[in-house]
VEXDREN-2710 file (C-alpha; in Angstrom, 1 decimal):
% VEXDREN-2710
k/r/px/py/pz
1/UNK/167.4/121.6/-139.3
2/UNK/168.2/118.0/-140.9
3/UNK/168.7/115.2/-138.4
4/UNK/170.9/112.3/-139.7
5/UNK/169.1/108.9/-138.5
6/UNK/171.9/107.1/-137.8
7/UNK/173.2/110.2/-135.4
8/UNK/170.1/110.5/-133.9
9/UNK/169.7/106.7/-133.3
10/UNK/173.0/106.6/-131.8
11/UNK/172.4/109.6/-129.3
12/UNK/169.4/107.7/-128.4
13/UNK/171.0/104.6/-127.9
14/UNK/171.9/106.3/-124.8
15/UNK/169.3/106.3/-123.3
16/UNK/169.8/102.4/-122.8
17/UNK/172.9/102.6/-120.9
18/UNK/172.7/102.4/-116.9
19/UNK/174.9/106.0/-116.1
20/UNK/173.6/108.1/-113.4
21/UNK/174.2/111.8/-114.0
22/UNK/175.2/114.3/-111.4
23/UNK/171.9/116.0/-110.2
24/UNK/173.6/119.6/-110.2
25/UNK/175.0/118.9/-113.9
26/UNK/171.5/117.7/-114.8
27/UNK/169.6/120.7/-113.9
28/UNK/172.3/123.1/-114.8
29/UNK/171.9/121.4/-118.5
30/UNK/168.3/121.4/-118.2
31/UNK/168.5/125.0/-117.4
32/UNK/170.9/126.2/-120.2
33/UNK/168.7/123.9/-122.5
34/UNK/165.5/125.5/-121.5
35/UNK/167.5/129.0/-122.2
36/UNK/168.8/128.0/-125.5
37/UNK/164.9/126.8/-127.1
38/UNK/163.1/130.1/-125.0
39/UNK/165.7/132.5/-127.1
40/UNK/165.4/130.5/-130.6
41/UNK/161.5/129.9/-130.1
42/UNK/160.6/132.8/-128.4
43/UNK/159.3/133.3/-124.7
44/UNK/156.1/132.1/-125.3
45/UNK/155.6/129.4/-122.3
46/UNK/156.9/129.3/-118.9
47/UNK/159.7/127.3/-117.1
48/UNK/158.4/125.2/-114.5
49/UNK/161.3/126.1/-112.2
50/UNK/162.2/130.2/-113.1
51/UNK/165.2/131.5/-112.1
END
């Protein structure tokens, strides 16, 4: 995978800004990200919070 600086600079840029996300919408993204890297990485490792 090739990461383009000035893309990942501005998605980090982010970061910076003072936006509260919604707590459900966080950990249903956190969830679906966790998914997404267990079925291209394998299942090796555990999520801290199973389903």
């Amino acid at each position: 995978m090739e990461i383009n600086p000035d893309e990942l600079r501005e998605f980090l840029e982010a970061d910076l800004v003072g936006v509260r996300a919604d707590p459900e919408f966080k950990e249903s993204l956190r969830r679906k990200l966790w998914t997404l890297v267990r079925t291209k990485y394998g299942r090796s490792g555990s999520d801290p919070d199973p389903d």
